[in-house]
Every structure is written in C-alpha cells, then in structure tokens.
C-alpha positions in Angstrom: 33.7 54.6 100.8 33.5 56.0 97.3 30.4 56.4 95.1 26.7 54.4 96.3 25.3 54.4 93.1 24.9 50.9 91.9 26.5 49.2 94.1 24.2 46.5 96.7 23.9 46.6 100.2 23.8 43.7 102.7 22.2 44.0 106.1 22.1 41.4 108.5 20.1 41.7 111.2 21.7 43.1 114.6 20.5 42.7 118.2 21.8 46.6 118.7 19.3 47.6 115.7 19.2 47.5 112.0 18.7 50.9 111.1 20.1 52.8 108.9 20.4 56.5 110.4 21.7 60.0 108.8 22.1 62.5 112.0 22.5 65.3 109.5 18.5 67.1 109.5 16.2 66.7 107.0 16.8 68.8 103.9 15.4 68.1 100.2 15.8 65.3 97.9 19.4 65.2 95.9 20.6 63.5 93.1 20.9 59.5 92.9 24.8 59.7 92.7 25.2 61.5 96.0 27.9 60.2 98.2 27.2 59.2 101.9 28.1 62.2 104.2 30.8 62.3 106.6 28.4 62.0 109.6 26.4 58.6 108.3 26.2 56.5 111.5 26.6 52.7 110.5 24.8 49.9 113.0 27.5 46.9 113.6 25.5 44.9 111.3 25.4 46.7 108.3 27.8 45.4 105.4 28.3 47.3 102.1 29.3 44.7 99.0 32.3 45.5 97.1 31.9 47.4 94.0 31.0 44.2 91.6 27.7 44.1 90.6 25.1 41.3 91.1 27.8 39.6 93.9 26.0 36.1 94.5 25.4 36.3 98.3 25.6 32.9 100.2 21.9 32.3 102.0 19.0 33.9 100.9 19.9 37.4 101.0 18.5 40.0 98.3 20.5 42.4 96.5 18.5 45.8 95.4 20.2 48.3 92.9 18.6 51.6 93.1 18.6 55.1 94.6 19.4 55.5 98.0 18.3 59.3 99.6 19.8 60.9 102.3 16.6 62.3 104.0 15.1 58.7 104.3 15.1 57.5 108.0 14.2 54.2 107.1 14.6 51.9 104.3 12.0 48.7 103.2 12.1 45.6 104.7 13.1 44.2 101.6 16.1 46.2 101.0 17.5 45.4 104.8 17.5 41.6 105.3 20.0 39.7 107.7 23.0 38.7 105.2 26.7 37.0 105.8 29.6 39.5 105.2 31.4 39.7 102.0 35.3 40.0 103.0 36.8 42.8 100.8 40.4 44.1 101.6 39.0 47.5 100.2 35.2 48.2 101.3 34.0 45.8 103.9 33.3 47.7 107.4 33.7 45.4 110.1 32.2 45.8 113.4 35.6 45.3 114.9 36.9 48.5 113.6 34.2 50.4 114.1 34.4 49.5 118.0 38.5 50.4 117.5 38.0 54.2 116.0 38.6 56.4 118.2 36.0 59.6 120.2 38.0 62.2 118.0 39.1 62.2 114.5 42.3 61.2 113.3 43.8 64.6 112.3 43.0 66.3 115.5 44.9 66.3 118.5 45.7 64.3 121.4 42.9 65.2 124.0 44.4 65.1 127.9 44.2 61.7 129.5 45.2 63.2 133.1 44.7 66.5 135.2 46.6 69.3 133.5 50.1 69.7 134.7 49.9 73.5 136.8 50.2 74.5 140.0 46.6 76.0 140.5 46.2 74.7 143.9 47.6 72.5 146.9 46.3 69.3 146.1 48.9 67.9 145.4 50.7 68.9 148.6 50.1 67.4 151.6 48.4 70.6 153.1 45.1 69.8 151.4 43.5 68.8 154.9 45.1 71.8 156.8 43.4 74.4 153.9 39.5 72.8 153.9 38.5 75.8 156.1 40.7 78.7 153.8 39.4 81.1 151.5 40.4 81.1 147.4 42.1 84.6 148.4 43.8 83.2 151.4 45.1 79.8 150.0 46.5 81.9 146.6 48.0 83.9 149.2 49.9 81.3 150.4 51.0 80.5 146.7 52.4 83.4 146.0 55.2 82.7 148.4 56.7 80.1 145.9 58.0 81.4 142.6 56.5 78.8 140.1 59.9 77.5 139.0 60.1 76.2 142.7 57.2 74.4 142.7 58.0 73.1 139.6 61.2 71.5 141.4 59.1 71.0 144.3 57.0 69.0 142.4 59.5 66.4 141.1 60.6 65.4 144.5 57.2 65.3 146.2 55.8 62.9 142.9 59.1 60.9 143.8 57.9 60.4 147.5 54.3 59.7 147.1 55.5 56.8 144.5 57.9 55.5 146.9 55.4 55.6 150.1 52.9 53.6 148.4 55.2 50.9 147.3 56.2 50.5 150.6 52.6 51.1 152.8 54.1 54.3 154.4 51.4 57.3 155.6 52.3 60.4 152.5 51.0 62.8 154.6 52.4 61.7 158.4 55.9 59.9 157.7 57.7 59.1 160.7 61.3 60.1 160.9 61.9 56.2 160.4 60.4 56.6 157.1 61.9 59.6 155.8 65.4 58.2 156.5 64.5 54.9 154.6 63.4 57.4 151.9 66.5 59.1 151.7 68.4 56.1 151.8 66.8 54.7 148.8 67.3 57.8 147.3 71.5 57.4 147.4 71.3 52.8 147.2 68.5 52.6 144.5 67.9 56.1 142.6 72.0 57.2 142.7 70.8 60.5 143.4 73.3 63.5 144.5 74.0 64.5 148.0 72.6 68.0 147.4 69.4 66.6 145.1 69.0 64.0 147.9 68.6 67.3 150.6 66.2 68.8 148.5 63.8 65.8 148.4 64.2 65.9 152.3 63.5 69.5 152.4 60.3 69.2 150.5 58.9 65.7 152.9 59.7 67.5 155.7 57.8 71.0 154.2 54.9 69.8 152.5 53.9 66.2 154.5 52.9 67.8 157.5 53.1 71.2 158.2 53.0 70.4 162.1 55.6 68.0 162.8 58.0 69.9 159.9 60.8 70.3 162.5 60.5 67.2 164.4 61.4 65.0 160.8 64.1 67.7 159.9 65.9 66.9 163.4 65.3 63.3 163.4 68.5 61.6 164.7 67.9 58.3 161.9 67.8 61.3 159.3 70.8 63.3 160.7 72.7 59.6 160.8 71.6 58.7 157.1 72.6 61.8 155.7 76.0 61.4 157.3 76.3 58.2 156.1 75.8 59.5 152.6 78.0 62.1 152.6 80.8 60.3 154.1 80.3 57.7 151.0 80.4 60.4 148.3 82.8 62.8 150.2 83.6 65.9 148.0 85.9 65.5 145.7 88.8 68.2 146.8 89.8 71.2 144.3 92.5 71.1 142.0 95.2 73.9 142.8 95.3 77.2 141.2 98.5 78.5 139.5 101.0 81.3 141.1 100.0 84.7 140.2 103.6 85.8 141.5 104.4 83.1 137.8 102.7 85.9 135.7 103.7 88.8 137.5 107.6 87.3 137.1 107.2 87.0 133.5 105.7 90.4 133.0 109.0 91.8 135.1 111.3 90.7 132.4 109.1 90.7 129.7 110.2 93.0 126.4 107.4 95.2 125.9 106.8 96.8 122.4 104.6 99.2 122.7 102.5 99.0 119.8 98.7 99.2 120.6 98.4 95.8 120.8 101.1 95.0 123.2 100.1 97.8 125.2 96.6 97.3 126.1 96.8 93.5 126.5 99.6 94.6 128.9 97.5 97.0 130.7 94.3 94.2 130.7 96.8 91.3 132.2 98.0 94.2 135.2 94.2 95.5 136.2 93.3 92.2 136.7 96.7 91.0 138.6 96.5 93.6 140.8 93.1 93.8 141.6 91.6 89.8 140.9 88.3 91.1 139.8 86.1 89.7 137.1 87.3 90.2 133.5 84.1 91.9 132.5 84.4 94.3 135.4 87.1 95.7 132.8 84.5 96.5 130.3 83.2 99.1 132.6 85.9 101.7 133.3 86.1 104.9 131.5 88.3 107.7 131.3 86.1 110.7 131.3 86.3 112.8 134.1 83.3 112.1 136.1 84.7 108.3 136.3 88.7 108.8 135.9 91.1 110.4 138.1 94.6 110.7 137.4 97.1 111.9 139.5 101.2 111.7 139.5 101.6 108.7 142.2 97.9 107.2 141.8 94.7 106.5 139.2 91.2 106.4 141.0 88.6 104.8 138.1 84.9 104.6 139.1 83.7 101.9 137.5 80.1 102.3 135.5 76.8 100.2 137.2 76.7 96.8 135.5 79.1 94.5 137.3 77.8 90.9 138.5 77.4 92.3 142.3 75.5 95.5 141.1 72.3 96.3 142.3 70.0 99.0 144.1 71.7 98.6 147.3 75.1 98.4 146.6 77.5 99.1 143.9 80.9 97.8 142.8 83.9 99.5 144.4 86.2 102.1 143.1 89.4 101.0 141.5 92.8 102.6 142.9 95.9 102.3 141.2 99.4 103.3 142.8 102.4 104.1 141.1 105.1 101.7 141.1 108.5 103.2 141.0 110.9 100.3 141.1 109.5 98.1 138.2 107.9 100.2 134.7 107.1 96.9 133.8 104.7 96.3 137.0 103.5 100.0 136.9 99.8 100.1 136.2 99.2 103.7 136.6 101.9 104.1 133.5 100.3 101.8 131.4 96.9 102.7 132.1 97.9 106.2 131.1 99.5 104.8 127.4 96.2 103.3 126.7 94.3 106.2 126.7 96.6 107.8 124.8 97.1 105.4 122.4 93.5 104.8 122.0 92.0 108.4 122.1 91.9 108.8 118.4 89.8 105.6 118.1 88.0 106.2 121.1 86.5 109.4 119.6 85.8 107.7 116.5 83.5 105.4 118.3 81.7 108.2 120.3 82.4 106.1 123.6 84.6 106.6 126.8 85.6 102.9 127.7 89.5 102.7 128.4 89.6 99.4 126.4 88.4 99.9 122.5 88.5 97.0 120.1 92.1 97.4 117.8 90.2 95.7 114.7 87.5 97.0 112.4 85.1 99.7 113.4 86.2 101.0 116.8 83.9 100.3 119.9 84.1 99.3 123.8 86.1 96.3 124.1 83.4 93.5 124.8 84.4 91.0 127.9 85.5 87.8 125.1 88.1 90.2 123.6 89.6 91.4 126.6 89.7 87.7 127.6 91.8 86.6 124.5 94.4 89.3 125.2 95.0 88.2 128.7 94.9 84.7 127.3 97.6 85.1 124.2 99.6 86.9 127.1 99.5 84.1 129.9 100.3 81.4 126.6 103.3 83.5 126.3 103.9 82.9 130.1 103.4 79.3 129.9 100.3 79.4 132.1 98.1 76.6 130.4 94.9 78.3 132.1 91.5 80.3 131.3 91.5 83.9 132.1 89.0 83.7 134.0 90.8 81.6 136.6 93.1 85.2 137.2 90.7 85.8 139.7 90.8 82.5 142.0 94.6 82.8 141.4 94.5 86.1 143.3 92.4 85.7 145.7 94.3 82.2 146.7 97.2 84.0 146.9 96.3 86.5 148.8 94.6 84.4 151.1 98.2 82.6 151.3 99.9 85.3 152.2 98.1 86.3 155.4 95.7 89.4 153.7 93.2 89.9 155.9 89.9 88.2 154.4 88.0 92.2 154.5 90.5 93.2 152.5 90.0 90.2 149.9 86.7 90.7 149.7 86.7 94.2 149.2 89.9 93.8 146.5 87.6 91.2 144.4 84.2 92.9 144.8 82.3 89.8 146.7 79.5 90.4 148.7 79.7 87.0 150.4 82.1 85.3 152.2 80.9 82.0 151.6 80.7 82.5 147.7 84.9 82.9 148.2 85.6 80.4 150.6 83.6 78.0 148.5 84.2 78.7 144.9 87.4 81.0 145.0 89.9 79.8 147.6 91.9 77.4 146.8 95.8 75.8 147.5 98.4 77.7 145.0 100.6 75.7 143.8 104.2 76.0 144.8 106.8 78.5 143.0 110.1 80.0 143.6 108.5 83.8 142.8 108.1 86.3 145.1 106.7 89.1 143.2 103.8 90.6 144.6 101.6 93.1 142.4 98.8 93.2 144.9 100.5 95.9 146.7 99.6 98.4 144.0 95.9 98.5 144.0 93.1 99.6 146.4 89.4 99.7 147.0 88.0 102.7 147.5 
C-alpha cells in the first residue's frame, strides 16, 4: 500500500459496516508517517485514493489530509462519508479481491483439501461395519498382518472399485458375483488392464467387500468364465529359445588356449558356470583357503561363502564338486581351477583376500559379479554366441532338462529352491545343434 501520509481516504458507506478496525492491541501513539500494519482489516467499502493530492471526488464526498493513528478504533464522521471508487491500476482495493484472497498467505503452503493419505484404520475397507464392536488394540492387530506396501497396492484397486460401483448403482460392500465379473470385464474392455493386475483387483473385492461371502465371489462360475475369457484373449506370449550350451562347450574343445592370466581365468569363469549353470555372482563367493577349498587328484570340492540369492537362515547354497576330466584338458575344470590359483596367488596376497577370481587390472581385489560377466561375455563373442551371460544359466538348465536329467538333480545343480521359479523362468526349448558335447557330467552338488 505504501506510505498514508498525505494521501485522502474515501469511504463509502457499507451495509456490512464502515469501520475502520486495527486487530493489533492498543499500544502508544507513533509517528504521523507510520505505515498501516500487515494485520489492518479493510471493510468492503473502504477505498483509499491514489497518491495525487486533492483528487476531485465525483458527489459530495470530503477529502481530509491529516494524521491517521493506529490505536484509534474509530475515526469522525467527517472523515468516513459514503464516496464512489476511484479506479487506480496501482492502489485501489476492490471488494472483489478482497473476497478472492485466500485463508492463508501466499508464501505458505498448500493446506490439505482431503483426509490425509495413510492407512491408520479400515475405513476405507469394507470391514468398517464388521469392526464397530473391536478394540483400537484388536483392530491394529488386524493391521499388522498387511505390510504397508500392500495396502498401499491394496488401496489402488479397492479406490478403482468403489469408483466403478457407483457409476454403475452396484452395493461396494455386498457385490454379487454378477457384479464382480462385470467389474473385471471392464477392467480388460475399458481400463486395458493386465491379466495378472486384473487378478489382483479381484483378489482385493473378494477380500475386503465382505469378509463373509469372500469365497462364494472367488468361486463364482461368471467370474471363473470371465477370467477365462480374458486369458484366452491375451494368451501368453511363448518364450523365445535359448541357445546350445553343447555350442560353447564345442568351441572351448578346440579352442587355442594361451595361458596368460587373462585367458586363463576367463577360461576357468566360462567352465564353472557350464558345468554347474549357477548364477554368475555365485562365482564371487568361492575361495581357496582351506576351510572352503579342497583339492584332490581326480576332484575339487569348493564351499561356497553365505551370500548367494537363495541364502538365508534356513538353508544355504550347495557345495561345488568338480571332477577331473581326463579325455579333454580343454574341458577339465579341476586343471584350470588349479592354474588360477596359481596364477593369481601373488595378487591374491597383495589384496589380503581369498576369492579364487581377483581383478587382473589396477589394485588387486575379489573379482566383483560385472567383471566376471564381461569375461564370460568377450569369451562367448569369440564363440559367436550373440547372448548375455547371464542367460548361461537357462541355457543349462534347458539342456539338461532336454536331455532326460532328472529335475532333483536340476535343481540341486542350479541352487533353486523352487520348482516353479525353474519351470517358469528357466526352462525353456534349446534350439537345435549338431553338438554333442556334454560338460555337465563333470560337476556335482554336494
């Protein structure tokens, strides 16, 4: 607003009041230049002039020029008479503003408009009528048998079907199987949802609608039938075939080894996980000291350290068993395994660290899971294998599954603690080859 001093006022006369009011409390008398304060309340009527002095004001209106004190609570009669406003692009407060600025100030942030966004109870569930009788204890002991990122998912989908049962006058809390396959439906026509996202919004209508007729909507036969329907439209699409491990393991046979570090322990990388099909970083924990290395003239036994993807409190990756292969040097993993650590010892000490595979550049230390990788990969380039190392591992499990291996015996060869996670992720067709060379044969799980 700038400076008051000498500059008129204009007051019109308001039905909500005419007054001038200061909500700060009274304090002593300042100076005549004092500026309005921040918390001067302005009634709609009240105009203040532009800065030009003696402004002719249409009507009858008087102008007064003097000191105007901010611990007066009222002003004279013939200071606040009813007046036209003065249009000014730069001081003029219109009422229409003032009804437009907002309950907090303009610098401050964005106060809530809804409920805050938590899980903090089951209102928002269906299972608010079944809990009216439950304690706080008892209710946040039913809670805590989510984990919050579920309800978080949970909530997504239930949001999605109380939108859609309003729109189309269906009961949120009692849907009839009827309704829940309509639902679902809509889901795949209108929403292009996924097969797998589309069971998860059935999972939580079925769970959180009503807790008593739960099983009757999960075996609905129009729900069974729509979800049929559904996948049958969007059947999965079928997996691409792996390469031929025997491919590698026929290149390595009459492959020209020079046995510099480098083409020794890329060597020895490529055959651990040919022979055994386990997980590239699985090679990051073997060691050769002698509580987790044992080597012997026809066999290797390496204990691998705790760390691999399948480890945990109640069950701990396999042993690694390496047989000597006396017909091919080439194929013989107990051999190579053997020039590693020999080739690597000095380096190995250097680093204070027991890992059979030690980085061949810069400061020594354990061979990290992305270098291994790139020496199997440089080595399958060589092959003309256009595929990731990691793929190694569905490549010998395929093949093994190919060739008749009982499926214990793949399981226990690549460390998987399901079945499923195999026959889903992991088994897949080979593609054809003329190779019959089998490096399986020379590794066990013990």
């Amino acid at each position: 607003m700038g400076h008051p001093c000498d500059r008129p006022i204009c007051v019109r006369k308001s039905p909500r009041g005419g007054e001038l009011r200061n909500a700060r409390s009274p304090r002593s008398r300042g100076d005549a230049t004092r500026c309005l304060q921040r918390d001067l309340e302005l009634s709609s009527g009240l105009d203040i002039s532009p800065t030009v002095s003696n402004t002719p004001c249409a009507n009858t209106s008087e102008q007064s020029h003097g000191n105007l004190f901010n611990s007066d609570t009222s002003l004279g009669e013939g200071l606040l008479e009813s007046g036209p406003q003065i249009s000014s692009p730069r001081s003029s407060i219109h009422v229409n503003e003032l009804e437009a600025v907002p309950d907090r100030r303009d610098d401050g942030p964005a106060s809530p408009t809804g409920p805050a966004d938590d899980t903090r109870d089951l209102e928002m569930w269906g299972w608010s009528n079944k809990l009216t009788k439950w304690s706080p204890d008892q209710i946040s002991l039913l809670k805590s048998s989510w984990r919050s990122s579920t309800l978080r998912t949970y909530k997504v989908a239930w949001n999605r079907w109380l939108l859609w049962a309003r729109k189309n006058n269906v009961s949120q809390s009692h849907p009839h199987g009827s309704d829940l396959a309509q639902f679902l439906a809509d889901l795949h026509l209108k929403f292009k949802l996924s097969y797998n996202t589309i069971l998860l919004h059935k999972s939580v209508v079925c769970t959180l609608a009503n807790t008593d007729n739960s099983e009757h909507l999960r075996d609905n036969t129009l729900v069974k039938h729509v979800l049929k329907s559904i996948i049958l439209k969007n059947p999965k699409p079928s997996k691409p075939p792996v390469w031929d491990v025997n491919v590698f393991a026929s290149f390595l046979t009459g492959y020209g080894i020079n046995e510099n570090v480098f083409h020794t322990v890329r060597h020895t990388a490529a055959l651990l996980v040919l022979c055994s099909g386990r997980r590239i970083h699985d090679l990051t924990l073997l060691n050769v000291d002698n509580n987790h290395c044992i080597i012997n003239d026809d066999y290797i036994i390496l204990w691998p350290l705790f760390g691999s993807k399948t480890d945990c409190s109640t069950y701990r990756q396999s042993g690694w068993k390496l047989l000597r292969n006396n017909q091919n040097k080439n194929l013989d993993p107990t051999f190579w395994i053997k020039r590693t650590i020999s080739l690597l010892n000095e380096r190995r000490v250097q680093c204070g660290c027991s890992n059979l595979f030690i980085t061949l550049r810069g400061s020594p230390a354990a061979a990290s899971r992305t270098v291994i990788a790139g020496w199997i990969k440089s080595l399958m380039k060589e092959a003309g294998i256009s595929a990731t190392p990691g793929s190694v591992r569905s490549a010998v499990a395929s093949r093994n599954w190919v060739d008749n291996f009982p499926l214990d015996d793949i399981l226990a060869r690549g460390n998987w603690k399901s079945v499923n996670t195999f026959k889903k992720f992991y088994r897949r067709e080979v593609m054809s080859s003329n190779n019959n060379s089998s490096i399986t044969a020379f590794f066990q799980s013990v």
